[in-house]
C-alpha positions in Angstrom: -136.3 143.4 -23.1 -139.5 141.7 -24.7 -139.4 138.0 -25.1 -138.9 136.1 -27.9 -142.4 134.0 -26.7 -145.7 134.9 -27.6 -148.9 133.7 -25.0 -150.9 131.1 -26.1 -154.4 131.8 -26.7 -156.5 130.0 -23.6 -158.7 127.5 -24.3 -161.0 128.6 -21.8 -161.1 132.4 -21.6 -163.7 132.3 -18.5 -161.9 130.0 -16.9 -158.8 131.6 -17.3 -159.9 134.3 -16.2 -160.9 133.1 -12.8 -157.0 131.2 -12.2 -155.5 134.5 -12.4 -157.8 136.9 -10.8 -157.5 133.9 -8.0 -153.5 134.6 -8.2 -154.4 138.8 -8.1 -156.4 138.2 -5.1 -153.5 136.1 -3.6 -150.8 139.2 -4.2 -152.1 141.8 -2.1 -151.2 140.1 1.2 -148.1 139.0 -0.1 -147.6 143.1 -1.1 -149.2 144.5 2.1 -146.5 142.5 4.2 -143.5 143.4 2.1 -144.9 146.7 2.3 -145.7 146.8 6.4 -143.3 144.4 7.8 -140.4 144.8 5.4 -140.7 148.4 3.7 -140.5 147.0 0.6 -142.5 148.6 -2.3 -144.1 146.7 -5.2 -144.2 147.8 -8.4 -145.9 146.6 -11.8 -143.6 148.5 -14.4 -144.0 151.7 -12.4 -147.8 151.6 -11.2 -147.6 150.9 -7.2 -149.5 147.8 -6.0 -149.8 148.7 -2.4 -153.0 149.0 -1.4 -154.4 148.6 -5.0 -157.7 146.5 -5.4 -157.9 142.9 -7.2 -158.9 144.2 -11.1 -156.2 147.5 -10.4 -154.0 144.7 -10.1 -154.7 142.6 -13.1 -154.9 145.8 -15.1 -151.7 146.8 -14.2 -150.7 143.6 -15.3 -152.4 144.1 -18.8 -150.5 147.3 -19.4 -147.5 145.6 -19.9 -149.0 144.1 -23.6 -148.8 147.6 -24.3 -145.6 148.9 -23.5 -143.7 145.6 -24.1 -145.5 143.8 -26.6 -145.7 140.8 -24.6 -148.5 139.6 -22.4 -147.5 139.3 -18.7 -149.7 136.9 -17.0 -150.2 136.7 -13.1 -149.3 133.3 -13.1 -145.8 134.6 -14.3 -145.6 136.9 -11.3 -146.9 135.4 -8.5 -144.4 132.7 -7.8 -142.2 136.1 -7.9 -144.2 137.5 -5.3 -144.3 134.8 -3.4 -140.7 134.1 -3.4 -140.1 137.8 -2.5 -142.2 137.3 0.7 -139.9 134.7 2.0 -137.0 136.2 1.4 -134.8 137.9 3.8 -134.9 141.8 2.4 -134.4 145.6 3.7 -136.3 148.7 2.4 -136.6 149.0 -1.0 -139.1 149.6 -4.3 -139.4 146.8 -6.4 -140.9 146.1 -10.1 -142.0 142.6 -9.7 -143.1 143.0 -13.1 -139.8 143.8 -14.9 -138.5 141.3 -12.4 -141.1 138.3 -14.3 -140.0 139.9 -17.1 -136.0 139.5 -17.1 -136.5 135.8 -15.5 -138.6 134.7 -18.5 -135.7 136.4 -20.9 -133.4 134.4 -19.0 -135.4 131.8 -19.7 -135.7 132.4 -23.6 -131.9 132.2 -23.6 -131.8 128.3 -22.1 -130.2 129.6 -19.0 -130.5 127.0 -16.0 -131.0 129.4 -13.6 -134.3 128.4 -11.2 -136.4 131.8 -9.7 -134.8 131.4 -6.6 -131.5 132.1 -7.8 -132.6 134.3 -10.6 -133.5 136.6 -7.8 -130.8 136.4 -5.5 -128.7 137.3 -7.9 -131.0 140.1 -9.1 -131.0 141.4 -5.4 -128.0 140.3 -4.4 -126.9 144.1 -2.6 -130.5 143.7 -0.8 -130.4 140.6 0.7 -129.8 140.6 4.7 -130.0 144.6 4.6 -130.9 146.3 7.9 -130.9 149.7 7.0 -133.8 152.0 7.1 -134.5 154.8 4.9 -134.4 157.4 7.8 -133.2 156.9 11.5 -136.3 158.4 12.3 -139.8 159.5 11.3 -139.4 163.0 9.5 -142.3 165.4 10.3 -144.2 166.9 7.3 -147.1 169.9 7.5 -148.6 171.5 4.8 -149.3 175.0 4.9 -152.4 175.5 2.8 -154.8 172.7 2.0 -156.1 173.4 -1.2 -156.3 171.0 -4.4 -152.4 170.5 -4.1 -152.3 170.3 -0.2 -155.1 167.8 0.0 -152.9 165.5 -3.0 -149.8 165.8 -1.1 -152.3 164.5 2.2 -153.3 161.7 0.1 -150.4 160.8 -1.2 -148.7 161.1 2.2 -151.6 158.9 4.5 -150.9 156.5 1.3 -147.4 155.9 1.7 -147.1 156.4 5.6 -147.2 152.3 5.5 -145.2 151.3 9.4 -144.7 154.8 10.4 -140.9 155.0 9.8 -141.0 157.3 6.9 -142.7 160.6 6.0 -145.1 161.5 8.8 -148.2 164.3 8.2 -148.6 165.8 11.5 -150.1 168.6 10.7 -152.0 171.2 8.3 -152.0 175.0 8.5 -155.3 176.5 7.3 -156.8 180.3 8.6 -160.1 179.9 10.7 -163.0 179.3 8.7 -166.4 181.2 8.8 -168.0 178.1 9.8 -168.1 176.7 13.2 -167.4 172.8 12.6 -164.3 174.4 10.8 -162.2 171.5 11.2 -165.2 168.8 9.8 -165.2 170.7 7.1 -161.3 170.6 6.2 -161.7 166.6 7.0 -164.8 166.5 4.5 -162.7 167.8 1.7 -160.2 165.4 2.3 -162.6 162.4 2.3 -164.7 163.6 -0.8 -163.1 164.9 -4.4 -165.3 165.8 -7.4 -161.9 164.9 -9.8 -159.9 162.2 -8.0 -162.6 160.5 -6.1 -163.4 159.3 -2.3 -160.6 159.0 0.4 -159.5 155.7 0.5 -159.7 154.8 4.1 -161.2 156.0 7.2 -161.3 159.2 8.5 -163.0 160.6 11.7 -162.7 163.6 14.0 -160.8 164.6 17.5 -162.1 168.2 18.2 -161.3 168.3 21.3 -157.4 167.5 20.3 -158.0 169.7 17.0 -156.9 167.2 15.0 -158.3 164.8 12.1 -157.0 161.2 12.0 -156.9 159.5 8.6 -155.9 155.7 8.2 -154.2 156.3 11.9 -152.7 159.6 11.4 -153.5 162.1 13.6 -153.0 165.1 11.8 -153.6 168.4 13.7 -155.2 171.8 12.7 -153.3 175.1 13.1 -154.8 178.5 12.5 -152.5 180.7 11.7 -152.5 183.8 9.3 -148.3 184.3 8.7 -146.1 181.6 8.6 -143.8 183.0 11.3 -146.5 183.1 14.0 -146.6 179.3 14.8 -144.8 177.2 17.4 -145.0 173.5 15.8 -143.4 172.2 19.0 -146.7 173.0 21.3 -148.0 169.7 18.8 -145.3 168.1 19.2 -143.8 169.0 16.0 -139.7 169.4 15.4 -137.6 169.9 12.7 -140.5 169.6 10.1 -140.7 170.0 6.2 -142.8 172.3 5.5 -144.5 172.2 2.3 -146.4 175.4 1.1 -148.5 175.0 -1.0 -150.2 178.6 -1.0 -148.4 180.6 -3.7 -148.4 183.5 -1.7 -144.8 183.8 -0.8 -142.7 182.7 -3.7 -139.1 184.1 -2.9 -136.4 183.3 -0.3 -137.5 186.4 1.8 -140.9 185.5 2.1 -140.5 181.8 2.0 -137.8 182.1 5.0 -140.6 183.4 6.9 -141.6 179.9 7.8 -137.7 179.2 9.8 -138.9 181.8 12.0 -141.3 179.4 13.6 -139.7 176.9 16.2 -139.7 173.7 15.1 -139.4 174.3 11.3 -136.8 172.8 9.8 -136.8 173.0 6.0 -139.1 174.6 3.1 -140.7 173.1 -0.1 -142.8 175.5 -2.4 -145.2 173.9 -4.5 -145.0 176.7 -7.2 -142.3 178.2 -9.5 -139.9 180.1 -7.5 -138.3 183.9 -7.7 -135.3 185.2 -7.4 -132.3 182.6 -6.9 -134.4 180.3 -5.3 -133.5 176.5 -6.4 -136.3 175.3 -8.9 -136.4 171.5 -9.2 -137.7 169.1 -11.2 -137.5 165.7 -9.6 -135.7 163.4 -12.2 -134.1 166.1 -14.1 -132.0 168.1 -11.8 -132.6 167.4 -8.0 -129.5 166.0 -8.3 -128.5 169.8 -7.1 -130.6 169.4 -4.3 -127.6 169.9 -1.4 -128.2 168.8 2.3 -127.8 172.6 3.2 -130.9 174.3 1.2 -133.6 175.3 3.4 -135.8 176.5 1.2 -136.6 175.0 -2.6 -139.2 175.7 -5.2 -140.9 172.4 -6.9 -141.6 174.5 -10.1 -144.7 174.7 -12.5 -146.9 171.6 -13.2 -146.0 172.3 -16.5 -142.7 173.0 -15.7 -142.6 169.2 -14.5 -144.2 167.8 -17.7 -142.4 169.5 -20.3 -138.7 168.8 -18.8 -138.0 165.1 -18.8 -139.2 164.6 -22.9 -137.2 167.8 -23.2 -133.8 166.7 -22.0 -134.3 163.6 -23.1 -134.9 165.0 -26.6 -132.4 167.3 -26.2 -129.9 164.2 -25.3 -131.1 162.2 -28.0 -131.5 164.3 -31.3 -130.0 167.9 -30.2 -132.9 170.7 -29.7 -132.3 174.2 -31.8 -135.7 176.0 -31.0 -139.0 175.2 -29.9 -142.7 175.9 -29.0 -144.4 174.9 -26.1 -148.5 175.4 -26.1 -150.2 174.4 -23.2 -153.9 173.1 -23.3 -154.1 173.6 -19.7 -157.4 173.1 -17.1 -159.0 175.8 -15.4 -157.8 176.0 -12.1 -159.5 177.9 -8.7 -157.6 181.4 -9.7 -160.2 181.8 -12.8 -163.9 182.7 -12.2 -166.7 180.3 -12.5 -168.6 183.0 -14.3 -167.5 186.4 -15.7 -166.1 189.0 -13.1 -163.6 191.0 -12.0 -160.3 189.4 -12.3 -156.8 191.6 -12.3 -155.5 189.4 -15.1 -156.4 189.8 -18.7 -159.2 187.4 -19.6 -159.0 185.0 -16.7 -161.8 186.9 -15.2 -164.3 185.5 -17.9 -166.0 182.4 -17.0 -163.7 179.0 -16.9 -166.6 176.6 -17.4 -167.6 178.4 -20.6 -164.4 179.6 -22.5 -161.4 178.4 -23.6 -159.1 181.6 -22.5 -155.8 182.5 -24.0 -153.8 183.4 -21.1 -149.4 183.2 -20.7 -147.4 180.9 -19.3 -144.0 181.1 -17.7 -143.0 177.3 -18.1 -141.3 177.1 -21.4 -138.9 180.0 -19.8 -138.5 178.4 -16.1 -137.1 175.2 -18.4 -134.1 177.2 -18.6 -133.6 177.5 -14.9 -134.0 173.3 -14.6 -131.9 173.1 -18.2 -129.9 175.6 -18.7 -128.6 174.1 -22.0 -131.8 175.2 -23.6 -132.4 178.6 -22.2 -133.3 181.3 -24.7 -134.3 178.6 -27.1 -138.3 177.9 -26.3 -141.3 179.6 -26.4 -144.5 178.9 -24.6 -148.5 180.2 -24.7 -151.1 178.4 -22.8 -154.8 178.7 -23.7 -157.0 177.4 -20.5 -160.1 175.3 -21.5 -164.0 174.0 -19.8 -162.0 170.5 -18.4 -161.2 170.5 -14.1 -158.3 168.4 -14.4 -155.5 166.8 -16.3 -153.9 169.0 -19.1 -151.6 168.7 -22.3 -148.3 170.2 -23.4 -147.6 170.7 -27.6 -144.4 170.6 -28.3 -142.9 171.8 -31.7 -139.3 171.3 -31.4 -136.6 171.8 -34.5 -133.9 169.6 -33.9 -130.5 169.3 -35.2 -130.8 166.3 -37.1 -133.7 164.5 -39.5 -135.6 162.0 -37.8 -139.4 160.0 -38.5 -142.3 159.4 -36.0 -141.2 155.9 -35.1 -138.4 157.1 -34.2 -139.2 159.2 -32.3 -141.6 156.8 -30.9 -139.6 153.8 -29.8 -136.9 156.4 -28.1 -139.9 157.8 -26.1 -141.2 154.2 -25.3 -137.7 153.3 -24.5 -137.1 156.0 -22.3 -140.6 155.0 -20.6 -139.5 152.0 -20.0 -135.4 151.8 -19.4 -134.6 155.0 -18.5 -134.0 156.6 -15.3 -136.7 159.0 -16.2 -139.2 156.2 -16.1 -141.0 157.8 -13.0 -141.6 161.1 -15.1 -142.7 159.6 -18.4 -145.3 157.2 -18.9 -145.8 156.0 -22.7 -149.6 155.8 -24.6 -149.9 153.7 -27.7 -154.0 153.5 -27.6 -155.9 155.0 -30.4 -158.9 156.0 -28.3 -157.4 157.8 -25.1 -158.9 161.3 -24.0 -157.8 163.7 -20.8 -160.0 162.1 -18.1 -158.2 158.5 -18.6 -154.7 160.1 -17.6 -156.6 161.5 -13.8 -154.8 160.1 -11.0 -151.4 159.6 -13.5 -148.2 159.7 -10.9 -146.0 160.4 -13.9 -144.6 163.8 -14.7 -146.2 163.2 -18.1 -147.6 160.3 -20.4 -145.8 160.9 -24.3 -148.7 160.1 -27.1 -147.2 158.3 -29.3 -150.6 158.2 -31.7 -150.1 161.9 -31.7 -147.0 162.7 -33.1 -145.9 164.4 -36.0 -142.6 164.4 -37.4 -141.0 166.2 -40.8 -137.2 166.2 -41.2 -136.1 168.1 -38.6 -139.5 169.2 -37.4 -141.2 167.3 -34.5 -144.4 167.7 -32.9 -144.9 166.2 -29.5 -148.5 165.8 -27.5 -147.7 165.1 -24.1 -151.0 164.8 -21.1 -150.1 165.4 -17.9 -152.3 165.5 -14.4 -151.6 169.0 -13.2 -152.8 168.3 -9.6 -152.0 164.4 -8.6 -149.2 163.8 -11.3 -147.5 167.3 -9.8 -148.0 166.4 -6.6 -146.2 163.0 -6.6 -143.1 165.2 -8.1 -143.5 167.0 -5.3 -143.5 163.9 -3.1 -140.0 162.7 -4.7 -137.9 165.9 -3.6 -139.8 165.8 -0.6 -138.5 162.7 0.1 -134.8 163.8 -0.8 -135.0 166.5 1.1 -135.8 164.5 4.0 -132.6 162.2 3.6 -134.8 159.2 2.6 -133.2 156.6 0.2 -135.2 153.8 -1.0 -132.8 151.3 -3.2 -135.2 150.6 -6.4 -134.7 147.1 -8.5 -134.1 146.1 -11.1 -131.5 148.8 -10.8 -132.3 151.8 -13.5 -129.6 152.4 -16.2 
């Protein structure tokens, strides 16, 4: 989809510079009103814009060099933008950038066709649309708030944009030790060693038992079984909830949580047991039926390993494979040696790099069946908090080289309908903590990979809490009926 054009070098680079940061600066009201008065999501080839500072903005703007081989300049997309804000749309997310992108092809090829028309015709099915993505709010609680529960919070407060959507109402925690109990579950929402401060305001309602976050009142619940609650004392009916505790991982446990009034439906952010449905947003939700109460999100890993794999497996036929996970500690290892019930995992994490199992390259087979039996997997948990890698070795069923390998990975970043879950890495120089905060599934390495005849070896990084966690996010939206057309439309 490139151009044929290549940007002229400024003559000016400061002054440059200062024109389009002027143009960034000009974007986000035009994205904050799309966003709050028309429910319409803005996109720079997958990285959201809503909300996102002046340099996010221009940086998001400079990745496309790297994944297109084309500079994309802000003065290319804001007369998008800004056409976009005057246009009459419904609810929608939108790539502006792959937007600029296809007008200046059209361009390339001499067609006569001015930006207004180029995007009327582009959003033709859009224009004049009235409908919303629910009839009504959808309540959402988490039960737990631990590293996952306090993503899925973030993520939530972040995308809660004029209320009509996915609403947190409410978190389920057991009562604390300390007295200011519910300070404390607002403090580790506001402050995070790995992903940062809270962006926004957040201040506390003890007497109503509740935190409120960017305008969301979000209430505490003690509770210590998930059938002892009555969410409709909070004014709380029909709600997802989303647990996020591991403790109950099959349908009897899980279906625990229906016994309390005013639940309505069940997501577990962990693999599943038993014949519980284990989905992988982008691979297989499309199983996902309006009757299932109760759904398991999978692994992590699970998530990061099964787009490249079915898109491998697609693409050049998989016959047997490896998986070895470079995984980061997480809160069930000790920070120094002691008792744990697993082998090894009760040595210290901060210290060792600890051979331990995984179940992921197995659980692929529940969200592709086609390659069940045919994958191995180990995991080996190293001194790093966050963000992790998955090593595939895969033997495939016909010869191939690195580039290709490459360019069908960068393609399927880019073109593919599993652009949400795979985000593509040319750079050189890149290391673990520059993929923190990554909302893909997994970013392919494309410096990384090895490839001899049949033989391929694949480095893929993924966030194991906020890239999970926004897969989460995405069948928690299905689940609650939301449907959000997304342009250009994916092929």
């Amino acid at each position: 989809m490139a151009t044929t054009r290549k940007r002229a070098r400024p003559d000016d680079y400061f002054q440059d510079w200062k024109q389009r940061e002027a143009l960034a600066e000009g974007m986000i009201p035009l994205v904050g009103r799309l966003s709050r008065e028309k429910n319409v999501k803005c996109y720079m080839y997958g990285r959201p814009l809503v909300n996102r500072s002046v340099y996010e903005i221009m940086k998001a703007h400079r990745y496309v060099r790297q994944v297109e081989g084309n500079e994309l300049s802000e003065k290319e997309t804001f007369p998008v933008f800004n056409r976009l804000s005057q246009m009459d749309l419904g609810p929608a997310h939108i790539d502006v950038g792959r937007l600029a992108v296809g007008f200046a092809v059209e361009e390339d090829s001499k067609s006569e066709l001015s930006l207004e028309q180029y995007l009327n015709r582009e959003l033709a099915s859009l224009l004049g649309s009235r409908g919303k993505p629910l009839d009504q709010p959808q309540d959402v609680v988490l039960y737990g708030f631990g590293r996952i529960g306090r993503l899925m919070a973030r993520i939530l407060i972040d995308k809660t944009n004029g209320g009509d959507g996915l609403r947190l109402r409410a978190i389920v925690v057991r009562k604390g030790q300390a007295p200011n109990d519910i300070e404390k579950r607002a403090s580790g929402l506001r402050r995070d060693s790995v992903h940062g401060a809270f962006e926004g305001t957040i201040r506390m309602d003890e007497e109503r038992q509740s935190f409120v976050a960017n305008g969301n009142e979000i209430k505490v619940i003690y509770a210590d079984a998930p059938d002892e609650i009555d969410y409709t004392k909070y004014g709380i009916d029909n709600a997802i909830i989303i647990d996020n505790t591991g403790v109950w991982r099959d349908e009897a446990g899980l279906s625990r949580h229906l016994k309390s009034k005013g639940a309505g439906k069940v997501i577990l952010t962990a693999p599943g047991k038993g014949n519980l449905k284990n989905i992988v947003a982008g691979i297989n939700n499309d199983i996902i039926e309006a009757s299932d109460k109760i759904i398991s999100a999978a692994s992590c890993t699970t998530n990061a390993i099964a787009p490249p794999l079915k898109a491998m497996d697609d693409e050049f036929g998989i016959a047997a494979g490896h998986v070895e996970t470079v995984h980061a500690y997480t809160n069930d290892q000790n920070l120094i040696d002691n008792y744990h019930k697993a082998s090894r995992r009760g040595r210290s994490a901060p210290l060792n790099m600890v051979i331990t199992e995984t179940g992921a390259a197995k659980a692929v087979g529940k969200v592709l069946p086609q390659l069940n039996g045919k994958l191995t997997g180990n995991a080996i948990r190293v001194p790093t908090p966050n963000v992790s890698m998955a090593i595939l070795n895969l033997t495939l069923d016909r010869e191939t080289t690195a580039e290709e390998v490459n360019e069908f990975m960068r393609a399927q970043a880019l073109h593919s309908s599993l652009r949400k879950q795979i985000d593509f890495s040319a750079s050189p120089e890149v290391v673990s903590s520059d993929f923190v905060g990554s909302r893909h599934a997994c970013i392919f390495d494309a410096r990384a990979t090895i490839a001899n005849g049949k033989q391929v070896v694949m480095y893929l990084w993924y966030d194991n809490e906020f890239g999970y966690s926004c897969q989460v996010h995405r069948i928690l939206e299905q689940m609650a009926g939301m449907n959000y057309s997304v342009y250009p439309e994916e092929v």
